[in-house]
C-alpha positions in Angstrom: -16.2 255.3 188.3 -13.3 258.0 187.5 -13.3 259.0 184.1 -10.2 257.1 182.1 -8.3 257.6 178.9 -10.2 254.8 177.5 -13.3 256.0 178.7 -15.4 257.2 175.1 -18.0 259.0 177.0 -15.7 262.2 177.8 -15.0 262.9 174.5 -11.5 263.3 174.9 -10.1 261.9 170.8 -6.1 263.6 172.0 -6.1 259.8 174.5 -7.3 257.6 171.9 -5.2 255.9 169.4 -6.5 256.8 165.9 -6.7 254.6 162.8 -3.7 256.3 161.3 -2.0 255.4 164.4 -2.7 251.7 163.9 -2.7 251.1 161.0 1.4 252.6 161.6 1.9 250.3 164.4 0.3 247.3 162.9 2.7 248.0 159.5 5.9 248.6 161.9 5.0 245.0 163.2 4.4 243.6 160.2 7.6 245.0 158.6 9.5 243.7 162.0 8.1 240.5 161.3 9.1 240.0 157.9 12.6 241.1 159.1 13.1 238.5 162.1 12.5 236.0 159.9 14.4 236.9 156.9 17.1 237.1 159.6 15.8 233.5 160.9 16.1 231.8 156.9 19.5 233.2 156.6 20.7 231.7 159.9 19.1 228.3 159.1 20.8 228.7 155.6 24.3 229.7 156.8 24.1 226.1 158.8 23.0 224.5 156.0 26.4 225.6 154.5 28.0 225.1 157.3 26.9 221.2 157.5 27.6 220.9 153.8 31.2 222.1 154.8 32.0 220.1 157.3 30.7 217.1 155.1 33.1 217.9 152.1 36.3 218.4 154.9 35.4 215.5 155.5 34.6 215.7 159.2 31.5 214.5 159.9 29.7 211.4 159.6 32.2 208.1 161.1 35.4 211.0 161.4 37.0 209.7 164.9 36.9 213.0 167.2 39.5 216.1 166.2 42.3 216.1 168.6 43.0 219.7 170.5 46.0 220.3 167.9 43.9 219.3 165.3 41.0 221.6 165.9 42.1 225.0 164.6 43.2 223.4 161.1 40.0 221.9 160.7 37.9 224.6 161.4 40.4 226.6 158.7 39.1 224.1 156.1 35.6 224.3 156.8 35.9 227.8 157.1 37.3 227.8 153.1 34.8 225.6 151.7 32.4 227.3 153.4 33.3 230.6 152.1 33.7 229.2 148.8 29.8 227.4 148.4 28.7 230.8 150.6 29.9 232.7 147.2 27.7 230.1 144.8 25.1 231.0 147.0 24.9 234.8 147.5 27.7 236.1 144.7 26.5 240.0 145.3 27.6 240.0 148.9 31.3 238.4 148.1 31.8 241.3 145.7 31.2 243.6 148.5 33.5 241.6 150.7 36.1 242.0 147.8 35.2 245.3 147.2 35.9 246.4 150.8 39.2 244.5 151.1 40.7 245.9 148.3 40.0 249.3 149.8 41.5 248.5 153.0 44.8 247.5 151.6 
């Protein structure tokens, strides 16, 4: 049997991983973990809002199907409510979103 990287016999501690080194990964999984599903609850939140929208637009529910004209206007006043109860829900971010449209005009 060849000698390996793995192998603890040889002595060699440069090919082993060391506790630091785990304990660094295992934190940088963790972290990426609490990320995906932060990013995950927002997502199931913004269709929350979404439904909630589309509800007080009044298209859901026994609404006959949106005919193609009709499509673009309806999503328009989703779209508003939407980004009206999105600003009940999270009012720090629709300052920033003010914020940086007033410094783009």
């Amino acid at each position: 049997m060849s000698p390996g990287k793995y192998d603890n016999h040889q002595g060699n501690e440069s090919s082993e991983l060391s506790q630091e080194d785990v304990e660094n990964a295992l934190e940088e999984a963790l972290e990426l973990d609490t990320q995906s599903q932060i990013f995950l609850e927002m997502r199931k939140q913004n269709l929350e809002l979404l439904k909630i929208a589309a509800k007080v637009a009044g298209y859901s529910g026994d609404h006959p199907p949106l005919k193609p004209g009709d499509v673009k206007n309806a999503l328009r006043n989703i779209w508003d409510i939407y980004s009206e109860v999105y600003t009940w829900v999270d009012p720090e971010e629709s300052q920033e979103d003010e914020e940086m449209e007033e410094e783009e005009d």
